[in-house]
Residue frames relative to the residue before (quaternion, step in Angstrom):
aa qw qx qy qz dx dy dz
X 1.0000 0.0000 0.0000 0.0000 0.00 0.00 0.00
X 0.2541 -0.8454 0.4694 0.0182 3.32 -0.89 0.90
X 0.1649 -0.8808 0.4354 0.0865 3.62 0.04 0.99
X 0.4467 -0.5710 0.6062 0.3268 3.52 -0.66 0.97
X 0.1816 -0.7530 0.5781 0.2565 3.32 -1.72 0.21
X 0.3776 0.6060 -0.4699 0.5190 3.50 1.52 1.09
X 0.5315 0.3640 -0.3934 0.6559 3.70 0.95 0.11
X 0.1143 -0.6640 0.7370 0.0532 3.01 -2.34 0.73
X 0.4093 -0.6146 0.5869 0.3322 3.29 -1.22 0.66
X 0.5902 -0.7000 0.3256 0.2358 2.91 -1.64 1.21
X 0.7533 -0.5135 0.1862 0.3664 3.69 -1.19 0.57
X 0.7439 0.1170 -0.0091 0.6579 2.99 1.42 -0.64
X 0.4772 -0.6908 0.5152 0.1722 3.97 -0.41 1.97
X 0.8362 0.1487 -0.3573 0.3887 3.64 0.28 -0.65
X 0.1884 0.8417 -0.3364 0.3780 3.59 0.59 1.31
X 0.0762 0.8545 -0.5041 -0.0991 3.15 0.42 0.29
X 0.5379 -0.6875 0.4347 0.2215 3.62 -0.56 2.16
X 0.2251 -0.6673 0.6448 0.2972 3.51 -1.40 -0.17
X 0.8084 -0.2275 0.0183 0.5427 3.51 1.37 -0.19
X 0.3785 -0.7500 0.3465 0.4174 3.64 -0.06 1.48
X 0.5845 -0.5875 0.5118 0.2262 2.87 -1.97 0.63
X 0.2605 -0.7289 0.6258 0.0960 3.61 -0.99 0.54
X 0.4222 -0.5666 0.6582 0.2597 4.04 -1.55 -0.02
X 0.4864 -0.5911 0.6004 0.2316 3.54 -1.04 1.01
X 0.5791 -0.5262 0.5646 0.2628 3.57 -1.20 1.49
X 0.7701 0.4202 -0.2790 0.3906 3.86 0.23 -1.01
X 0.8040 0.0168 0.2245 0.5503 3.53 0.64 -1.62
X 0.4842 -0.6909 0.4086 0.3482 3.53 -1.02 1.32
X 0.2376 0.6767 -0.6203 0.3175 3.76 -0.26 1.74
X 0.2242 -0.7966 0.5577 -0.0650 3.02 -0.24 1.51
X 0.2558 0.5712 -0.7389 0.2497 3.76 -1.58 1.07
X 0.7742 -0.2214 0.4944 0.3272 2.62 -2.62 -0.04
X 0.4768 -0.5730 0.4616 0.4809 3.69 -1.17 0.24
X 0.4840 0.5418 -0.5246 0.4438 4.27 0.50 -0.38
X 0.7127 0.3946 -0.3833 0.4352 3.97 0.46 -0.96
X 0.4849 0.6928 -0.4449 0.2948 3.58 1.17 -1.07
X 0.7328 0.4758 -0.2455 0.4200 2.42 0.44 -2.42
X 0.6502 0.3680 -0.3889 0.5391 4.63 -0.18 -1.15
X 0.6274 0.4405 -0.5319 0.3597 4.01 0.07 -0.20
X 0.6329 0.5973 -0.2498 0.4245 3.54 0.67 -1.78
X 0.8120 0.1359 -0.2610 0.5039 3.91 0.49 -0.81
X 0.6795 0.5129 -0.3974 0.3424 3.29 0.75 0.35
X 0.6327 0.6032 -0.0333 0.4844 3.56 1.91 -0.03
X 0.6714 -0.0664 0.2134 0.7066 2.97 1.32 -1.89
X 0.0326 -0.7895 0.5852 -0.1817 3.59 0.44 1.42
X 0.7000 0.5271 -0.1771 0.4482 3.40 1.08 -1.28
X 0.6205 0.5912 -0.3985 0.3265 3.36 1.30 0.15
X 0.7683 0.3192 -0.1603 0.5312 3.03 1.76 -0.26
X 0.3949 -0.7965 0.4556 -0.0460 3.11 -0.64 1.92
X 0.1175 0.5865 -0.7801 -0.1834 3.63 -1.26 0.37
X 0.1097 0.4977 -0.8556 -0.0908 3.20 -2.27 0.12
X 0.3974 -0.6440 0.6316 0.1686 3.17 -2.03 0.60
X 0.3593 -0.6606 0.6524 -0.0942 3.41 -1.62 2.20
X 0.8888 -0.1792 0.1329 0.4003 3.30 -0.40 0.89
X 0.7724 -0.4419 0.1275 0.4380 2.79 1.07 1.35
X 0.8012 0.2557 -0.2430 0.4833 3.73 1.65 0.34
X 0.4495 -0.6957 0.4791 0.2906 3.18 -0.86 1.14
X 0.1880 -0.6770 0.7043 -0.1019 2.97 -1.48 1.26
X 0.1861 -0.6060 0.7682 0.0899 3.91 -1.62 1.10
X 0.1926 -0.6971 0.6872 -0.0683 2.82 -1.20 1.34
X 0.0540 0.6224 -0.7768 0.0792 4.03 -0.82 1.06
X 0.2539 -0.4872 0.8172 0.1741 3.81 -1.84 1.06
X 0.4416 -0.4167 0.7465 0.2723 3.35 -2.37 0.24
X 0.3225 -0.6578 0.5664 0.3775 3.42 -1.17 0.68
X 0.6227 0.6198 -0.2308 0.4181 3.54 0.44 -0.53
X 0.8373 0.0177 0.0989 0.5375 3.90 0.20 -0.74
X 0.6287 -0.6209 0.2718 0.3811 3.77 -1.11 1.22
X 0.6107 0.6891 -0.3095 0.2376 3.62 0.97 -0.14
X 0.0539 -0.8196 0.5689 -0.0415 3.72 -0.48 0.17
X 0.3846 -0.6948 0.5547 0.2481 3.29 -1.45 0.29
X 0.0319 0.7493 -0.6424 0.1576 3.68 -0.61 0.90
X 0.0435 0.7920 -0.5730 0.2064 3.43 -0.44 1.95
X 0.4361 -0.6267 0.5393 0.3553 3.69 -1.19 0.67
X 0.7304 -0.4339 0.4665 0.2460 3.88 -1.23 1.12
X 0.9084 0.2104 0.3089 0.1877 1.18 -1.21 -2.71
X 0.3975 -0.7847 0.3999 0.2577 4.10 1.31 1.05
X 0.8191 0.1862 0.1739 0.5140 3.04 0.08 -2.29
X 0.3792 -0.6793 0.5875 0.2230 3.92 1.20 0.10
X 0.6868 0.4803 -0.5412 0.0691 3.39 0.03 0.23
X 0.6938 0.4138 -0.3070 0.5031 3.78 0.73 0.01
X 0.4355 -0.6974 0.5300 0.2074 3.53 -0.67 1.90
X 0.7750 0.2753 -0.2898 0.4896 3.93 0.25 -0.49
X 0.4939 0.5014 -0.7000 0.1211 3.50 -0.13 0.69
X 0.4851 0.5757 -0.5425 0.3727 3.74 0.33 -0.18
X 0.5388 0.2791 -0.4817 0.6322 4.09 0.99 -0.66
X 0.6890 0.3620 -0.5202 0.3515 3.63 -1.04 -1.10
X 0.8639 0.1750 -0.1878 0.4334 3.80 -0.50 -0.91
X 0.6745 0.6539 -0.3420 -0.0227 3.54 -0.19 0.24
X 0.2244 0.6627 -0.5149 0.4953 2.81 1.45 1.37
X 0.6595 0.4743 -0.2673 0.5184 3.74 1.61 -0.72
X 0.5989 0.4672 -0.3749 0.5316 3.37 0.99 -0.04
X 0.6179 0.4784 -0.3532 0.5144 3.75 0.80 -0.13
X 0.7458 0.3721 -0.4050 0.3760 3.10 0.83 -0.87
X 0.5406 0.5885 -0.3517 0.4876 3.66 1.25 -0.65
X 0.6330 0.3893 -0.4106 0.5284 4.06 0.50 -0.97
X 0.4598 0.5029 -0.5211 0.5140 4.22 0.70 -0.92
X 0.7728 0.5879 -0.2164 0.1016 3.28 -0.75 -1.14
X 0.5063 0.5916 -0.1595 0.6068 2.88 1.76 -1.49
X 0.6505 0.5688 -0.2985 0.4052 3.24 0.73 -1.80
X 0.8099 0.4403 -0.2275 0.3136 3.61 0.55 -0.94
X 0.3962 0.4856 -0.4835 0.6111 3.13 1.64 -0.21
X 0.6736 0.4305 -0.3911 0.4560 3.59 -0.68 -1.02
X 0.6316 0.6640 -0.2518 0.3112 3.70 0.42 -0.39
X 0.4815 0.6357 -0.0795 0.5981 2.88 1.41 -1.87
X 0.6278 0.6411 -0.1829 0.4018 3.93 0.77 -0.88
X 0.8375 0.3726 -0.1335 0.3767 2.73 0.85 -1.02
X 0.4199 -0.6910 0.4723 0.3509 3.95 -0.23 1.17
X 0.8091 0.3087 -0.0832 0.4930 3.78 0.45 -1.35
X 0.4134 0.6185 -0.6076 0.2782 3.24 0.58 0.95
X 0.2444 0.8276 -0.4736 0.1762 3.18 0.08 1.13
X 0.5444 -0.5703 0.1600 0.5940 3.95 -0.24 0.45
X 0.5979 0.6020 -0.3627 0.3854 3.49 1.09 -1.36
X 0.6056 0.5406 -0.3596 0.4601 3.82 0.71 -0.64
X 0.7421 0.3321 -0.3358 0.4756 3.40 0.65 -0.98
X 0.5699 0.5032 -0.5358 0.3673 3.95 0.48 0.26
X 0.5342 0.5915 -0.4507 0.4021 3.50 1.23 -0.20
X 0.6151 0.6127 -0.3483 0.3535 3.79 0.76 -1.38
């Protein structure tokens, strides 16, 4: 069995978890992914960008840790100029998300690693 080192074992073994706790991609804050996810846009919103390429909006999130990143098209069908305002706490939380899968990936995602980056 292989253990990520972005999971943590809970604080207390005879506990039974409601959902394991993980380290924030940005900063060594630790929660459930639901807390991740309200930490990440309340903390490090600015880490995830949209701008529009050729006419399509795109969210852009780097890994701190490795050259990859998530970078997804919005706006599908382009037709409504404000959804990036109307929805973009939901686009963070979706680019976050990705981010955390991709995360999960990572053996050394660990806080001490991320003070190196």
């Amino acid at each position: 069995w292989h253990r990520w080192r972005c999971w943590l074992p809970p604080a207390d073994p005879s506990a039974a978890p409601t959902a394991r706790e993980m380290v924030c991609p940005f900063c060594p804050h630790r929660g459930g992914r639901r807390k991740l996810h309200a930490h990440m846009l309340a903390e490090h919103g600015d880490r995830l960008v949209t701008r529009v390429e050729a006419g399509r909006t795109m969210m852009e999130v780097n890994c701190p840790v490795c050259p990859e990143g998530i970078r997804k098209d919005v706006n599908p069908r382009g037709r409504d100029p404000e959804f990036v305002d109307t929805f973009a706490d939901e686009i963070r939380m979706v680019g976050f998300d990705l981010l955390l899968y991709h995360w999960e990936t990572h053996v050394d995602a660990a806080p001490e690693r991320l003070a190196e980056a």
